[in-house]
C-alpha positions in Angstrom: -3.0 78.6 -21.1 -6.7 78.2 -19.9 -5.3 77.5 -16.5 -4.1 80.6 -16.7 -7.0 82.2 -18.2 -9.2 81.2 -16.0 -6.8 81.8 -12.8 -7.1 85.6 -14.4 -10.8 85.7 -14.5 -11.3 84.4 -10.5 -9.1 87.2 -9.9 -10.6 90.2 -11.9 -14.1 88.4 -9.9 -12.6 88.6 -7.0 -12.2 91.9 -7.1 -15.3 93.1 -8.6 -17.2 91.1 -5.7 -14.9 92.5 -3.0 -16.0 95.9 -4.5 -19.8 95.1 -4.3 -19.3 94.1 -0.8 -18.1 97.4 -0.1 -20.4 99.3 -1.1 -23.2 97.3 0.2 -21.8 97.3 3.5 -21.2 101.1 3.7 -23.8 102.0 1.8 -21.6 104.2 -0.3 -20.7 104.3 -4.0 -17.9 106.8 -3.2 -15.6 105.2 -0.4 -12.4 106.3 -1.4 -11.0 109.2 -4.5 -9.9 106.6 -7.1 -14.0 105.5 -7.3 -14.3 108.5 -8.7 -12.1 111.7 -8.2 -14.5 114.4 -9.3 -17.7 112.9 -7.5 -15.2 113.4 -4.2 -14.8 116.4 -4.8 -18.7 117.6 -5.6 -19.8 115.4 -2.6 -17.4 116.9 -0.4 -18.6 120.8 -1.4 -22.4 119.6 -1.0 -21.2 118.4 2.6 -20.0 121.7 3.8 -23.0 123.5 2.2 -25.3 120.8 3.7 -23.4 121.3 7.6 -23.8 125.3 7.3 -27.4 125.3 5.9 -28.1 123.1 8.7 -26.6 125.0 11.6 -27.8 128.3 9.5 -31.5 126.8 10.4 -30.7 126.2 14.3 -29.1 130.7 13.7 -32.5 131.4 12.8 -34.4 129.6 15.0 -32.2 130.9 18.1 -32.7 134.5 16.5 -36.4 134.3 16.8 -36.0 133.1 20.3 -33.9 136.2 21.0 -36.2 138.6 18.9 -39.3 137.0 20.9 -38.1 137.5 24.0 -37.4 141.2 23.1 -40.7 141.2 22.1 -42.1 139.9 25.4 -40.4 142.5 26.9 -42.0 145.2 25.3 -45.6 143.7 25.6 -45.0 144.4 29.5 -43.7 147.8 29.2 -46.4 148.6 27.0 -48.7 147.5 29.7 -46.7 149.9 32.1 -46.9 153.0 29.7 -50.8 152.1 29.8 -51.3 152.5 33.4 -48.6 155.4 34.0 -51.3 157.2 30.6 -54.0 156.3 32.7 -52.8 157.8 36.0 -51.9 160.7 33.8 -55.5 161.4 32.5 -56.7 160.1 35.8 -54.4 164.0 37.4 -55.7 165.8 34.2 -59.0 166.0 36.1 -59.4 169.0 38.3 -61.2 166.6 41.1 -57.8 166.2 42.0 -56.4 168.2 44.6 -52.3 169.2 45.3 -52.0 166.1 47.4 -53.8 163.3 45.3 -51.7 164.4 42.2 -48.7 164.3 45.0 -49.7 160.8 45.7 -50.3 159.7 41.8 -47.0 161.3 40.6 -45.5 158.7 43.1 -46.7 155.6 41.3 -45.8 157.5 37.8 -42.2 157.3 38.7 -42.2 153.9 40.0 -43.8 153.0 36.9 -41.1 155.1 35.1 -38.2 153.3 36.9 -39.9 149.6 36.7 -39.4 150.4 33.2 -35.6 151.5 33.1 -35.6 148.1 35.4 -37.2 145.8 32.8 -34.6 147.2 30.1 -32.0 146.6 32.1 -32.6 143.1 33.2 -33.9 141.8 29.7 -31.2 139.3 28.0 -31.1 137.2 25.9 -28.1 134.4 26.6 -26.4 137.1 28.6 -26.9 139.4 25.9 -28.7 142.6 26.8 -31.7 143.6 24.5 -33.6 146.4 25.4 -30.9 148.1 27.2 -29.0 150.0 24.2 -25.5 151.0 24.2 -25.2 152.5 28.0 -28.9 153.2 28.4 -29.0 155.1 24.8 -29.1 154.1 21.4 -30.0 150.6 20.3 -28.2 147.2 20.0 -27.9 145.7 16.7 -27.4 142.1 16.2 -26.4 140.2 13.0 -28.6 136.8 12.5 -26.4 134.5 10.1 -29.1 132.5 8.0 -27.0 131.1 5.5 -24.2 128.7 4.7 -22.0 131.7 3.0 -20.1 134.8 4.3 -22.3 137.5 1.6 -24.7 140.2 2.8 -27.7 138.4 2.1 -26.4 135.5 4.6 -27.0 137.8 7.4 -30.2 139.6 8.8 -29.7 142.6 10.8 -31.7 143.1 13.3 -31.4 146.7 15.4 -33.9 147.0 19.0 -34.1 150.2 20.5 -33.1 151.5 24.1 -36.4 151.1 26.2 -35.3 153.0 29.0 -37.9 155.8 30.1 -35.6 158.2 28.9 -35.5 156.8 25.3 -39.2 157.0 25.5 -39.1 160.3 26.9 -41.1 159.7 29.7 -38.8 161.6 31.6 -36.8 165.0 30.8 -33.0 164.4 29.7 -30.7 166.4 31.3 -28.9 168.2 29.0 -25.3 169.8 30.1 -23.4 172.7 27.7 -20.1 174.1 29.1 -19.1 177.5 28.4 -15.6 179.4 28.5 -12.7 177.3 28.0 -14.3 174.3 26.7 -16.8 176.8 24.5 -19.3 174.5 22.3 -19.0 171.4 24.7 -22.1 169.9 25.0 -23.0 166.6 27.1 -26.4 164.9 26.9 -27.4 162.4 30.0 -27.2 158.6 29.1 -30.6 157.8 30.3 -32.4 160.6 32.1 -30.5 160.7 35.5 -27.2 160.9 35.1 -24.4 163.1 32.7 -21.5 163.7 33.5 -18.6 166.7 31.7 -14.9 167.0 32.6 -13.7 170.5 33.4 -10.4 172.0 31.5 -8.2 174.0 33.4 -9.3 177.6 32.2 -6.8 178.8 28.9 -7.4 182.3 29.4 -9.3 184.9 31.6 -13.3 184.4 31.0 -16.6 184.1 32.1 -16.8 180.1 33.0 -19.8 178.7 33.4 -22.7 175.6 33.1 -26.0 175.3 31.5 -28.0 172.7 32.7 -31.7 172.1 31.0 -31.8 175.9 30.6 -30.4 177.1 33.8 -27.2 178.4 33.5 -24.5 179.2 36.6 -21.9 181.5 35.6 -18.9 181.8 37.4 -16.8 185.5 37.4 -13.5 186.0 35.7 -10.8 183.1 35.9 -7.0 183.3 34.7 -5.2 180.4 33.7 -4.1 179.5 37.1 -7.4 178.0 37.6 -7.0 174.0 37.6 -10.3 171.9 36.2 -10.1 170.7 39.8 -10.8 174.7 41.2 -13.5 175.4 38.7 -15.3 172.2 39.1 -15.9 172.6 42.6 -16.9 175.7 42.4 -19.4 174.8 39.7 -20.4 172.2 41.9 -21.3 174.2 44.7 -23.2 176.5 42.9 -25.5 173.9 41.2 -26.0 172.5 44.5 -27.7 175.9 45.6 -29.5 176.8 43.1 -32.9 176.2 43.7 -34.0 175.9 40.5 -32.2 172.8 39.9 -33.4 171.1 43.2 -33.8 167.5 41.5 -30.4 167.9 40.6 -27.0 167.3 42.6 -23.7 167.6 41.6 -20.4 166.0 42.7 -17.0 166.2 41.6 -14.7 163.3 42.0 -11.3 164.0 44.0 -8.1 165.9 42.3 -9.9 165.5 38.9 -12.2 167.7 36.8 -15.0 165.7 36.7 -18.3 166.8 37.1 -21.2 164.0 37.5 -24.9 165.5 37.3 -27.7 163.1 38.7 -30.9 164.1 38.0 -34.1 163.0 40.2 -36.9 161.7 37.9 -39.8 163.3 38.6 -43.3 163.3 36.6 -45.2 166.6 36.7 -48.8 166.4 37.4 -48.8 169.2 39.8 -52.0 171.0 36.9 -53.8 170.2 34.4 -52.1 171.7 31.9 -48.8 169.2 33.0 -51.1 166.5 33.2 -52.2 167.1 29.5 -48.4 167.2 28.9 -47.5 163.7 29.8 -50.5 162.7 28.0 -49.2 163.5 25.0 -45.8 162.0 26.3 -47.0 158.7 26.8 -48.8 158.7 23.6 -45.4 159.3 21.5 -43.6 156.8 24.2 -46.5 154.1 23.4 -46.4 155.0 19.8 -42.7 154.4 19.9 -42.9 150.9 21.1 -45.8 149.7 18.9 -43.2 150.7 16.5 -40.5 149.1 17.4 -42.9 145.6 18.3 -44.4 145.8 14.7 -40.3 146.0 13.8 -39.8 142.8 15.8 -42.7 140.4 15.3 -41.7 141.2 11.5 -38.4 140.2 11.3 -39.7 137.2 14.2 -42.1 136.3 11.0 -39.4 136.6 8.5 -37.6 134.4 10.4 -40.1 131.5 9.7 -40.2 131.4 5.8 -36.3 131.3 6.6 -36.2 128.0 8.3 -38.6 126.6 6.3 -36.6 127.9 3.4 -33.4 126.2 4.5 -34.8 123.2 5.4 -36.2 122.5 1.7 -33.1 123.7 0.6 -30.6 121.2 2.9 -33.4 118.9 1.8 -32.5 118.9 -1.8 -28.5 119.4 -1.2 -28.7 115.8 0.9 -30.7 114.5 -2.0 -28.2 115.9 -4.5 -25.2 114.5 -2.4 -27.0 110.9 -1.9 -27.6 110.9 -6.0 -23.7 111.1 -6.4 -22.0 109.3 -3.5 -24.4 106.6 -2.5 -24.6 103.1 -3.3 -27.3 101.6 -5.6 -28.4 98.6 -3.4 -30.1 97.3 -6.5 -27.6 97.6 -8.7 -25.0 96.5 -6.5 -26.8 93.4 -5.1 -27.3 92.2 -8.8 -23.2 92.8 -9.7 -22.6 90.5 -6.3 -25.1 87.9 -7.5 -23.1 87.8 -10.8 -20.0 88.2 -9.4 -20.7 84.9 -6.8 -21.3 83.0 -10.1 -18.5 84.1 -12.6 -16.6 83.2 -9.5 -18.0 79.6 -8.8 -17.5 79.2 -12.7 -14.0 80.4 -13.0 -13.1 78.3 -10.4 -15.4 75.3 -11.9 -13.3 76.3 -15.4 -9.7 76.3 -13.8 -10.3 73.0 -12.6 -11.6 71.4 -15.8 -8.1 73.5 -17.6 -5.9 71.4 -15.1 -7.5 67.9 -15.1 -7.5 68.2 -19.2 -3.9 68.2 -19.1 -3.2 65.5 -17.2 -3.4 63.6 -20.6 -0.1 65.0 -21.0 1.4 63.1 -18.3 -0.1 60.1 -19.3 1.9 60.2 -22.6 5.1 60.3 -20.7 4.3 57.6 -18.5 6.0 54.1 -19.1 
């Protein structure tokens, strides 16, 4: 019987010192669910929040890399706007004869288009910023800066078209149909270019075109007029009308389709349209300091989020060691005691056996 005791002990040792080892060498008080079922469980949620929180901090940081960039952007075409306000004061001045306001008018519209250039090129990852949807509008895009799929996970972040047209540095050209296709009304995508599709005509009427207050009107149609007739003749009609000299029209083959490209030009022909783009470039100028304020706030928001984050995955790795790691100190002091009730069991399973070898004695002859 304390053979057998003691044979029961070394095991139940064993095994406690098999499971110190364990955990020492993994460092892990949780290696497996039946150490302890529910602190799997937690550690496992506090893993999945730690992963997101973590790759929510490299979201952010890569957000304000994007936003920055923008940013950058619009310092240069804020130096751009400066010069083409400059040149503009610079014609306001009556010192200035037809020629020399010829000659700044120039370097206005390469100004004008180095901007549309710097829209169009600025990216982000391949990601266009400053470009909007199709030269208009603005581009929104969705920062994810947490670990969760709710609203306040995400920071929205919407950047303007800088195209001169957005600014209004330049004109848009503004096309309204009339007669069969009464009410339809096209507005350029970015200053130079529209483009309407003709119906064929529904009944006999006066069909015509307005383009930025100029309007051609053709005579009576019938509804044998095809789209295809009446756009060409529209076509040919914008074409010579001198008022419309920075415009010209085409019309693609056997369709409807009317494309208007419009010229950008910058008036400084007189004072009083130098005065005009004055104020122009003030409300363009005005419109990007906006839209930079916009930027470098959300750029600065995005700071007190990744140092948010980072105290936060901080604490959730703190709160995951607290339930799944190994207490070296506790552990090392349960193998200590372990290595002796072991060397003692075994010490106490050979003292049960030798004891009984009186037994045998007693049967000896």
């Amino acid at each position: 019987t304390g053979a057998l005791m003691a044979q029961a002990a070394a095991s139940s040792v064993n095994k406690e010192m098999e499971l110190s080892m364990e955990r020492l060498s993994t460092g892990k008080r949780i290696n497996g669910a039946s150490d302890d079922a529910a602190g799997v469980a937690i550690a496992s949620r506090l893993t999945a929040e730690i992963k997101g929180t973590n790759q929510a901090i490299r979201n952010a940081m890569d957000g304000q890399a994007l936003i920055d960039t923008a940013e950058g952007a619009h310092n240069e075409i804020t130096n751009i706007l400066q010069r083409m306000r400059e040149i503009a004061v610079q014609a306001a001045n009556d010192t200035n004869d037809t020629s020399d306001r010829k000659n700044l008018g120039v370097e206005m519209t390469q100004l004008s288009t180095e901007i549309d250039r710097i829209a169009a090129v600025t990216s982000w990852a391949g990601k266009s910023l400053l470009n909007g949807t199709s030269g208009t509008g603005s581009t929104s895009f969705n920062i994810h800066v947490g670990s969760g799929t709710g609203a306040a996970d995400t920071i929205a972040q919407s950047i303007s078209s800088m195209r001169s047209a957005s600014l209004s540095v330049a004109g848009d050209t503004t096309v309204a149909l009339t007669g069969a296709a009464t009410g339809a009304t096209v507005a350029s995508s970015d200053s130079l270019e529209a483009s309407v599709t003709i119906a064929t005509a529904a009944t006999s009427a006066d069909y015509g075109v307005t383009i930025d207050g100029v309007a051609i009107t053709l005579g009576s149609i019938t509804t044998a007029d095809t789209g295809t007739a009446l756009a060409a003749l529209l076509v040919t009609e914008i074409n010579n009308n001198a008022a419309l000299d920075n415009i010209t029209a085409s019309v693609a083959a056997n369709s409807g389709k009317i494309t208007f490209v419009k010229a950008e030009t910058h008036d400084l022909s007189t004072t009083t349209a130098a005065a005009t783009m004055i104020t122009t470039l003030d409300t363009a100028i005005s419109t990007v300091n906006t839209q930079r304020a916009k930027l470098g706030s959300t750029s600065n928001r995005l700071d007190n989020v990744v140092s948010n984050l980072t105290n936060i995955s901080s604490n959730l790795q703190a709160g995951r060691g607290r339930i799944e790691d190994a207490d070296f100190a506790a552990e090392t002091t349960s193998l200590a005691k372990s290595q002796i009730l072991q060397q003692a069991s075994t010490a106490m399973l050979a003292q049960a056996n030798a004891s009984k070898q009186n037994v045998l004695s007693l049967l000896q002859g």
